[in-house]
N, C-alpha and C positions, 0 to 999 in steps of 0.2 A: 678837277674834283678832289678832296680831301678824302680818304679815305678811312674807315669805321673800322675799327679792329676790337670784336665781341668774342669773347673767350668759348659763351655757353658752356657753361659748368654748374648752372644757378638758377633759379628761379627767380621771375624777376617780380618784385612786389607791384603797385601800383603804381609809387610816383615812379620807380626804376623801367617801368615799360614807358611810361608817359616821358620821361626825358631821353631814352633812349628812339623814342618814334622822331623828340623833336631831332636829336642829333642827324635820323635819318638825314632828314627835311632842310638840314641846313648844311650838311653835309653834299646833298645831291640836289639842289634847287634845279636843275633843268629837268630832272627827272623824276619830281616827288613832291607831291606837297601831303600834309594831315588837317584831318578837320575832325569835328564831332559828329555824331548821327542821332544824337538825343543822349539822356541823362540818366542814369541808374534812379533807384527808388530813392538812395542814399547821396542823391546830388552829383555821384560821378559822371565823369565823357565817358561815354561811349566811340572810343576812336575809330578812325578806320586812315590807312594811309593810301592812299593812289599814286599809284605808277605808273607811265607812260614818259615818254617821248614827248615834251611839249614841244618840240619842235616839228615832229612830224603828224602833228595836226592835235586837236583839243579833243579830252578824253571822254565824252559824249557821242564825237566822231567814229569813236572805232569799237570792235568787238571787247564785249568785259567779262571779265573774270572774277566770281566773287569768293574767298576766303576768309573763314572765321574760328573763331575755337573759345574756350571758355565758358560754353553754355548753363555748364554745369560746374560748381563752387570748385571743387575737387580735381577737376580734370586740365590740371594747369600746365601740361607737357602742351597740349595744344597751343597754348598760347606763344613759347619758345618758337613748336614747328611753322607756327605763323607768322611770327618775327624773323625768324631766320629767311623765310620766303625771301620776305621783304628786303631784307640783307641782302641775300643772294643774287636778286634780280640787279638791285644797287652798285654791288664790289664787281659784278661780274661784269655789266653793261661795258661794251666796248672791244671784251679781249674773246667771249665767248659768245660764237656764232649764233646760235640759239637761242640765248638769254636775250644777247642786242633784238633778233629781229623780233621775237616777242613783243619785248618792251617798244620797240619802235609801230609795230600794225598794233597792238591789244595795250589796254588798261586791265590792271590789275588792281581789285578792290580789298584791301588786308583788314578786316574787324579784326583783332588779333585776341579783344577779352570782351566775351558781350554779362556774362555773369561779373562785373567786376567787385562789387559789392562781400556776395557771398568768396569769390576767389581770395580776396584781400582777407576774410575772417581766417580762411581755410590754411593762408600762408603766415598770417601772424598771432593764429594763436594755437591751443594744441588741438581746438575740435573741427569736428567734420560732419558738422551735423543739418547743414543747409544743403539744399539739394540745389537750386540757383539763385534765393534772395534772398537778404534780410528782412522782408518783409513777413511779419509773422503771418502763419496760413498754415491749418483753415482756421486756426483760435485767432482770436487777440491776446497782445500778449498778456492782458488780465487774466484773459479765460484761461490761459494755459498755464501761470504760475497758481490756478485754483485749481489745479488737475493733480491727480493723483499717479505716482509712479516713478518707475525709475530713468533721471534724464541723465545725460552722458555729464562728464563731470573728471575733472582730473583730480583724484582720488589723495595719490599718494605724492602729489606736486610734482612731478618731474619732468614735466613740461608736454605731454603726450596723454591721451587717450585710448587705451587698450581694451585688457578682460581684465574680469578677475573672477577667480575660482575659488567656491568654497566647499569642504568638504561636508557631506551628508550623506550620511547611509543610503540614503533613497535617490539619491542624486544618480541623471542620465549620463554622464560623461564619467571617463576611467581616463590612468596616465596608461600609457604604450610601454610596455616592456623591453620594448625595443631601443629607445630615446624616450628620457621622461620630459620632454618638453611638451610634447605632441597629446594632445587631447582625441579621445577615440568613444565615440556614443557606446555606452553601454548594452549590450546584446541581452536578449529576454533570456539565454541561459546562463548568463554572468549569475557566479555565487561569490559569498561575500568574499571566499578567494582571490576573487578576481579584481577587489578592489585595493585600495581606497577608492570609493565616488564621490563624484563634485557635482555642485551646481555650477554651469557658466554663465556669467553674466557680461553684458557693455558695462566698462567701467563709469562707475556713476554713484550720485546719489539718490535716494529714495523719498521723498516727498509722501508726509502720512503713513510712514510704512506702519504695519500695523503687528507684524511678528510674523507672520503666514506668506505665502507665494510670493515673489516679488513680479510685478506686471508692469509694461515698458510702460510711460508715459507717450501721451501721443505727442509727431512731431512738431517744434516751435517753428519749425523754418520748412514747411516742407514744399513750398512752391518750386514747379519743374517747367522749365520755360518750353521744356520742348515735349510738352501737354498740352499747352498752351495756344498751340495756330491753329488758324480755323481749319485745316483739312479734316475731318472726322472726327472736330473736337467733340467730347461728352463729358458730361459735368461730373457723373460717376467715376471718369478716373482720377488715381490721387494725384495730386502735383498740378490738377488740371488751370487751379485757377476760379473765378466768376461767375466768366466769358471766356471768346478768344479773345488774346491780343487784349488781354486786362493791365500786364502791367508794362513798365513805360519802356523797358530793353526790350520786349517781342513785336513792340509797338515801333518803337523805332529802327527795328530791322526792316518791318512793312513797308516803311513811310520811304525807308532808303531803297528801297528794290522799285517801290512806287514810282521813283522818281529818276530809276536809274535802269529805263526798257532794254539798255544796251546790253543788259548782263545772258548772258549763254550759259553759262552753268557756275558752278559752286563747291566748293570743298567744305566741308566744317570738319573741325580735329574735335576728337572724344576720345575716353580712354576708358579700358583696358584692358582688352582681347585680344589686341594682335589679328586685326581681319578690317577686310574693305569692304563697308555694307553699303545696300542700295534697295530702295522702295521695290515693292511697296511695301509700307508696314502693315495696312491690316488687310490686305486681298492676295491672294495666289499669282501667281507670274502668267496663270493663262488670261487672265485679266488685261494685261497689255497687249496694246497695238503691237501687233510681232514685228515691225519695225524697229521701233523704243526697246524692247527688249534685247531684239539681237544688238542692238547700239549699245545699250545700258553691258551685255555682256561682254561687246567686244575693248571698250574704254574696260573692265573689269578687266579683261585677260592684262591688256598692258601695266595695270595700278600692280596685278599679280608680279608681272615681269621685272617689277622696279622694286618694288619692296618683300618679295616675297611671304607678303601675307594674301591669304584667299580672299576672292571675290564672291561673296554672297545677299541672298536676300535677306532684309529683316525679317520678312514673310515665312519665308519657305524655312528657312535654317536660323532663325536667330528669335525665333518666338515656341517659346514650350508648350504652352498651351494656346493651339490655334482659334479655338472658342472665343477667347480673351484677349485679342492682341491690343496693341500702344495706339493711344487714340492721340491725336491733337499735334501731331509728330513734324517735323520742321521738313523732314524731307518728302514725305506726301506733298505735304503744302506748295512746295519747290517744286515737284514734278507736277502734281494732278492740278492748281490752281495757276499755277506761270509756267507749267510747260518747259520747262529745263530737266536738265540730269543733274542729278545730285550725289556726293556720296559722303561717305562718311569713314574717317579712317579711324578705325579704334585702336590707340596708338598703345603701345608695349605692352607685353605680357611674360610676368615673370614666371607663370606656369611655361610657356613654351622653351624662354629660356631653361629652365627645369627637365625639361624633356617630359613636361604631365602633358598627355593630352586631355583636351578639354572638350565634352562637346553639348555641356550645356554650364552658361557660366554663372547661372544663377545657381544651380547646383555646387557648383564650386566654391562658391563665398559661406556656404552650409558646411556639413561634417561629410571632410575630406577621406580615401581612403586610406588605411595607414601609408599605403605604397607610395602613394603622391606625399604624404608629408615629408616623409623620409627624402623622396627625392626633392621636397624645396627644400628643406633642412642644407642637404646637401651642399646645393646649387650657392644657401644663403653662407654657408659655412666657407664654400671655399671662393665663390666672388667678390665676396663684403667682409668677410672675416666675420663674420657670425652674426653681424651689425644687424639682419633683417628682424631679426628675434630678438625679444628680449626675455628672459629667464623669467621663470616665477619667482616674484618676491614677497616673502609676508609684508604685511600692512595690517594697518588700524581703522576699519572702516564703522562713522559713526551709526551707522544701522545696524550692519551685519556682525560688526566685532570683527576677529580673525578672519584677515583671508589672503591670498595671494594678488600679485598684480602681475601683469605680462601676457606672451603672445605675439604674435604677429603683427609688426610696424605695417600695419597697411598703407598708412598716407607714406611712408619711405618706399616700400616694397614692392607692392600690390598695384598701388591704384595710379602711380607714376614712378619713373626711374629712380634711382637713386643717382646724386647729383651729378657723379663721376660717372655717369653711365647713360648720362640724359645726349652729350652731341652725340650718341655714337646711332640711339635712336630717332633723332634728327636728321643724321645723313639716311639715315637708311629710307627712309619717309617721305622728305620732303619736297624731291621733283615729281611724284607720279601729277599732281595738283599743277604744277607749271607743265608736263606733259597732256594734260588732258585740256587747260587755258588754249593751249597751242591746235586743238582742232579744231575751233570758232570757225563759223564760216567768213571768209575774206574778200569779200565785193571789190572789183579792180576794174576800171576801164582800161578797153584794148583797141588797139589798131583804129584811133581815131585822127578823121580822115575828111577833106574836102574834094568834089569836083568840081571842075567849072564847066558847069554847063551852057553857056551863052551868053549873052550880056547879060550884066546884074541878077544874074540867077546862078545858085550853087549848090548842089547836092552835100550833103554833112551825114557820115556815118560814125558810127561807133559800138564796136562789143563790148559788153558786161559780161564778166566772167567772174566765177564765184572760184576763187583758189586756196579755198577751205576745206576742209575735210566734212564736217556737217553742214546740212542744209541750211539755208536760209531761214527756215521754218524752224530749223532744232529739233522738234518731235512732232510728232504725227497727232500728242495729243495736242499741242497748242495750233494744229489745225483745225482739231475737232473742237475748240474752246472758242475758236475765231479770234483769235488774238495775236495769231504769227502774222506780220504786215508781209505784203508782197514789196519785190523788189521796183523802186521806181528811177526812171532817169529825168532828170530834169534840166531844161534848155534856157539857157538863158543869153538874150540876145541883147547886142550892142545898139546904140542909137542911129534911125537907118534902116536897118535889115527888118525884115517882115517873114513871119513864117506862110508860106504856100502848103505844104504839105506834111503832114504829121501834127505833132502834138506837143506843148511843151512841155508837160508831165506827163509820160508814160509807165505803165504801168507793165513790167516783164514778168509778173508773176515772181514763184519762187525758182530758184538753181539749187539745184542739189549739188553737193560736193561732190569728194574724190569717193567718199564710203556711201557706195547707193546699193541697197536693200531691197526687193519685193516690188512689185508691179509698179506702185504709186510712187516712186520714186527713182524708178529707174526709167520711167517716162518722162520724166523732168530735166531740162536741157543744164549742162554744165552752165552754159555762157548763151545767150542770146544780142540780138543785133538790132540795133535802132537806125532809120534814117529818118531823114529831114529834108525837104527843098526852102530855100529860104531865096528873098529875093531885095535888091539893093541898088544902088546907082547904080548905073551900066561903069566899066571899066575902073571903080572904086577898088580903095584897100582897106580893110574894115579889121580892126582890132577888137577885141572886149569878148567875144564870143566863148562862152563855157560851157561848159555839159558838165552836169554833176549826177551820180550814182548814189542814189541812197537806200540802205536798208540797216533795219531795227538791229538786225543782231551780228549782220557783217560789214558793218560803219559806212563810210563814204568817202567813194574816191571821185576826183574833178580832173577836167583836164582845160584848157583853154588851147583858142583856137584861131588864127586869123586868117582871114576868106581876102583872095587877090583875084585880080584877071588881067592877063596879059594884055 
């Protein structure tokens, strides 16, 4: 095999992912192919690359792993920590113990850009203003170039999208006496000592401005794919979409999970908190089967262990007002509708690097306390050289007249690494997703076995053992949904032999793994045992005889068998 030597220092734009998947592909042909899973709004693949072992059996056969990122326009670190996966499993297969046997029992499924569309606007040009498509929503884009207000707009050409401040006596923001970069909401006892005041604004132009308040236009692009799935979709939220499953990326995720029962669980990269979240999103954790939960927390302790960021709920800990939670949410969908664990890594945070703590991050993207700006200031000042920030500078804006431009590089800073900075959040990230692939459950025939019992008659045994860590089942809800298949062996006999006793398809129910939880599952046998009487010419040697093991989420193992008599 030729081996791939990827720097990651970079962002990879569209065609740059697309010919670095094919290099994979042609690079490791025994252990990789790429295909599409359907087509953006804008015509693009939707890639996805597969890995496995073609040689130790076809990746339908075995437990799957599904990864993806790029949901959203913006969050294009994800798509790096998903290519690099992809990489990793590839350069390593062979030398690293783990990697190999992986790739050898499991298929691993890499979506690495499912937003590709809005991704691509996000990396080549300066705005940030789609949330995952280009497709206008909820206007058309008629209706929304007849709207009034102010839309993002790069002002003073410099290739980015920032703020700009203008001063006004009556204006809520003050500079900080402290560092006059820093913007500080004006306090109800601020006198006019205490100013200069500014209005702040997203840098942009005004559409009909009329001389008085300026008021945002509503958004051109504001479709959210992961509003989008049918788990608790409601049409009242924004980004929602329709329907579910309206446009052609959320659709062709479906159609690929439709088609692909083998998959046991799922990563998707999102950005930017720095934490490992996990359903539900809009019910409480008393909600779940206390099986699923203690699983969901204990995969949680290890993602902790590897990356050092917390395991929590969207539910419990990542929703501010519980009134109101995220409706239509990809990973409800993934647990409550197919019965898998799901998580979700929100990848970098430059407040943490900063030493701000944060503990609501909507709050955070609002007016910061001075104390935290000072320390990103800090952080930006002596990691980047001052790079995150850019200074106030006057400008000519055709509305406003005078005003400043600058603020905080969020698309450098904020909302993904900066570029020198991106493997470093890569490595720290990206096994917990191949550590958690790796507890599938693993269906293996054992200790099979003839006797001769007499002429032309022969007893045929065989154990099925589950040498996985989760069950057969996965969760307790895709028992309660009736969609976990039970584990089956099936007999397949050579020409000649006749079965007497048993069955050719049996059914052993499910095997719980190595990690068994609470009554319902700790009643459930590791491994159970099949026999057979089969019966034949007297003193024949009978070749062809197979037993095969099959189950949905812990693939299938065969063995072959041939029956003699002395």
């Amino acid at each position: 095999m030729q081996k791939l030597t990827v720097k990651w220092d970079k962002y990879h734009s569209y065609q740059e992912m697309s010919d670095l998947l094919r290099a994979m592909a042609e690079s490791y042909p025994d252990l990789c192919r790429i295909y599409s899973i359907g087509q953006t709004y804008l015509g693009r693949e939707v890639w996805c690359i597969e890995i496995t072992n073609q040689a130790t059996g076809k990746a339908e056969d075995k437990p799957g792993f599904q990864i993806d990122a790029n949901t959203h326009a913006g969050e294009v670190t994800g798509t790096e920590v998903a290519l690099y996966d992809a990489w990793y499993l590839l350069d390593r297969y062979g030398q690293d113990e783990f990697v190999t046997s992986l790739v050898d029992s499991r298929v691993i499924y890499v979506i690495p850009r499912i937003g590709a569309d809005a991704a691509e606007h996000y990396l080549t040009t300066p705005y940030n203003n789609a949330a995952s498509s280009m497709r206008p929503y909820p206007l058309t884009d008629d209706e929304w170039q007849r709207t009034d207000g102010l839309y993002h707009h790069d002002v003073d050409g410099d290739g980015e999208i920032l703020q700009m401040r203008l001063q006004d006596p009556k204006g809520d923001w003050k500079v900080s006496r402290r560092d006059p970069r820093i913007m500080l909401r004006r306090q109800p006892e601020d006198g006019e000592d205490q100013g200069p005041f500014y209005r702040l604004h997203p840098e942009g132009l005004i559409r009909n401005y009329d001389g008085g308040p300026v008021k945002m236009a509503p958004p051109r692009y504001g479709l959210n794919f992961n509003r989008n799935w049918p788990a608790n979709w409601a049409v009242t939220e924004d980004g929602a979409g329709p329907f579910p499953l309206s446009e052609p990326e959320t659709r062709a995720m479906a159609d690929f999970w439709r088609s692909h029962p083998n998959i046991c669980g799922v990563m998707t990269y999102h950005t930017f908190s720095g934490v490992i979240i996990r359903s539900y999103v809009t019910r409480p954790d008393e909600a779940f089967p206390r099986e699923d939960l203690a699983t969901y927390k204990a995969i949680g302790r290890i993602g902790t262990a590897l990356t050092g960021y917390d395991a929590i709920s969207v539910f419990e800990d990542f929703t501010p007002d519980k009134s109101n939670p995220r409706h239509g949410n990809s990973k409800d969908w993934w647990y409550e509708h197919l019965g898998v664990h799901v998580f979700c890594i929100e990848l970098w945070s430059f407040a943490r690097m900063a030493g701000v703590e944060v503990k609501d991050y909507f709050a955070f993207l609002g007016a910061r306390p001075e104390e935290d700006e000072l320390k990103l200031l800090r952080c930006s000042d002596e990691l980047l050289g001052g790079a995150g920030f850019k200074p106030w500078t006057a400008c000519e804006h055709p509305q406003l007249g005078s005003v400043e431009v600058g603020g905080w590089r969020y698309k450098y800073v904020f909302q993904n690494p900066p570029p020198q900075l991106l493997r470093q959040e890569i490595e720290r990230t990206f096994i917990f997703c191949l550590k958690h692939a790796a507890l599938s459950p693993l269906v293996r025939l054992r200790d099979v076995s003839s006797r001769d019992l007499g002429p032309g008659t022969w007893e045929v045994s065989a154990t099925i053992a589950n040498e996985g860590w989760l069950p057969t089942y996965i969760t307790q809800q895709a028992l309660d949904l009736e969609i976990a298949r039970p584990v089956e062996v099936h007999l397949e006999l050579p020409p000649g032999v006749s079965l007497e006793v048993g069955r050719q398809v049996t059914s052993v129910g499910h095997l719980r793994g190595m990690w068994a939880l609470g009554p319902g599952r700790g009643l459930l046998p590791v491994e159970a045992k099949v026999k057979w009487v089969l019966r034949g010419e007297p003193g024949s040697q009978l070749t062809g005889l197979k037993i095969v093991a099959v189950s949905q989420k812990g693939g299938r193992s065969e063995a072959a068998l041939g029956l003699s008599q002395s």
